[in-house]
C-alpha positions in Angstrom: 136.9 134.6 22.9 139.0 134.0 26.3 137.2 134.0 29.5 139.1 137.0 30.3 137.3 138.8 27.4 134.3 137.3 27.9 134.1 138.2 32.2 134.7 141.9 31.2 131.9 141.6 28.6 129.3 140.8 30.7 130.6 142.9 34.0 130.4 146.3 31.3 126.5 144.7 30.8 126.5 144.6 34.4 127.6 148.1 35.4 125.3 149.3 32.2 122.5 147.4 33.5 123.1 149.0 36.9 123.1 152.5 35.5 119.7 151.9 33.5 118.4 151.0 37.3 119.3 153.8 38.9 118.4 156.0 35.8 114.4 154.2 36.3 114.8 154.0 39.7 113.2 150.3 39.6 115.5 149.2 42.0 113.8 146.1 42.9 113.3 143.9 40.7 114.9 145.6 38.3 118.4 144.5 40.0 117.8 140.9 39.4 117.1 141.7 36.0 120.4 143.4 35.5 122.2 140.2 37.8 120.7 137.9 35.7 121.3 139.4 31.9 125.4 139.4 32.9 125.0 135.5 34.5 123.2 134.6 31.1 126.2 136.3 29.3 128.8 135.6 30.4 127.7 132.0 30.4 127.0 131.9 26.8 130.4 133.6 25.8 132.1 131.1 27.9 130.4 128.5 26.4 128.6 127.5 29.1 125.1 126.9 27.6 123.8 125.2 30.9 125.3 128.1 33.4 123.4 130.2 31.4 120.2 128.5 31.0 120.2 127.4 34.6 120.5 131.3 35.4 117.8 132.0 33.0 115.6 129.8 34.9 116.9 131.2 38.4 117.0 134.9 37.7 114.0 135.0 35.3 112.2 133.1 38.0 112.7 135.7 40.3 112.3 138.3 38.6 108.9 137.3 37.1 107.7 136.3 40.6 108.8 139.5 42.4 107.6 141.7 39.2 103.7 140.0 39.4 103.4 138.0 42.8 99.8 137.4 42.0 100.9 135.0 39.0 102.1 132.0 41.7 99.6 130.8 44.1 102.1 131.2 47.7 101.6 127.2 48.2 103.3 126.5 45.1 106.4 128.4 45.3 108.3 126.2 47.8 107.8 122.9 45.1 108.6 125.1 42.4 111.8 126.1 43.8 112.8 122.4 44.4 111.6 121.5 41.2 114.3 124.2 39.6 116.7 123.2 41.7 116.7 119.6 40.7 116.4 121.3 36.7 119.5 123.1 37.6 121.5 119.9 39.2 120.3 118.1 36.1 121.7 120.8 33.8 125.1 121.6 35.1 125.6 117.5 35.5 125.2 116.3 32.1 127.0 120.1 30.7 130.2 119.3 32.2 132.1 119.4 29.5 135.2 117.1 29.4 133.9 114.7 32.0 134.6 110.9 31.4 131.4 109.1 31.5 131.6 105.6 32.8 
């Protein structure tokens, strides 16, 4: 599949995501929800597995935490988000693909 193919893909899951929102009327968080199924899309049809999972991580994060707040004590968020964010720097380091390694 080109990336070409694969970007219009997951922008029609997008736009159908959007229209289930507005059907519901869950705007929030149902947004990120819709955001986040394209990003995990169109990062596995590009072959892209660690886009993808780091946008499962960031998006599904989100959406979980803004869908029950009462799940994550408030202290804990700000070391949680760091500790993503290094998962996510890890991820997209060693998934480069094509990278010469030393």
């Amino acid at each position: 599949m080109t990336q070409k193919q694969a970007n219009g893909i997951s922008s029609a899951i997008l736009l159908f995501g959007l229209a289930i929102v507005a059907f519901t009327h869950a705007w929030w968080p149902g947004i990120l929800l819709a955001i986040g199924v394209s990003a995990i899309l169109r990062g596995v049809l590009n072959a892209h597995f660690g886009e993808a999972f780091a946008s499962f991580l960031i998006f599904g994060g989100l959406f979980l935490y803004f869908q029950y707040p009462n799940i994550i004590p408030s202290e804990h968020i700000l070391p949680l988000i760091f500790v993503v964010i290094g998962v996510i720097v890890l991820i997209r380091e060693f998934s480069k693909k094509g990278k010469k390694r030393k």
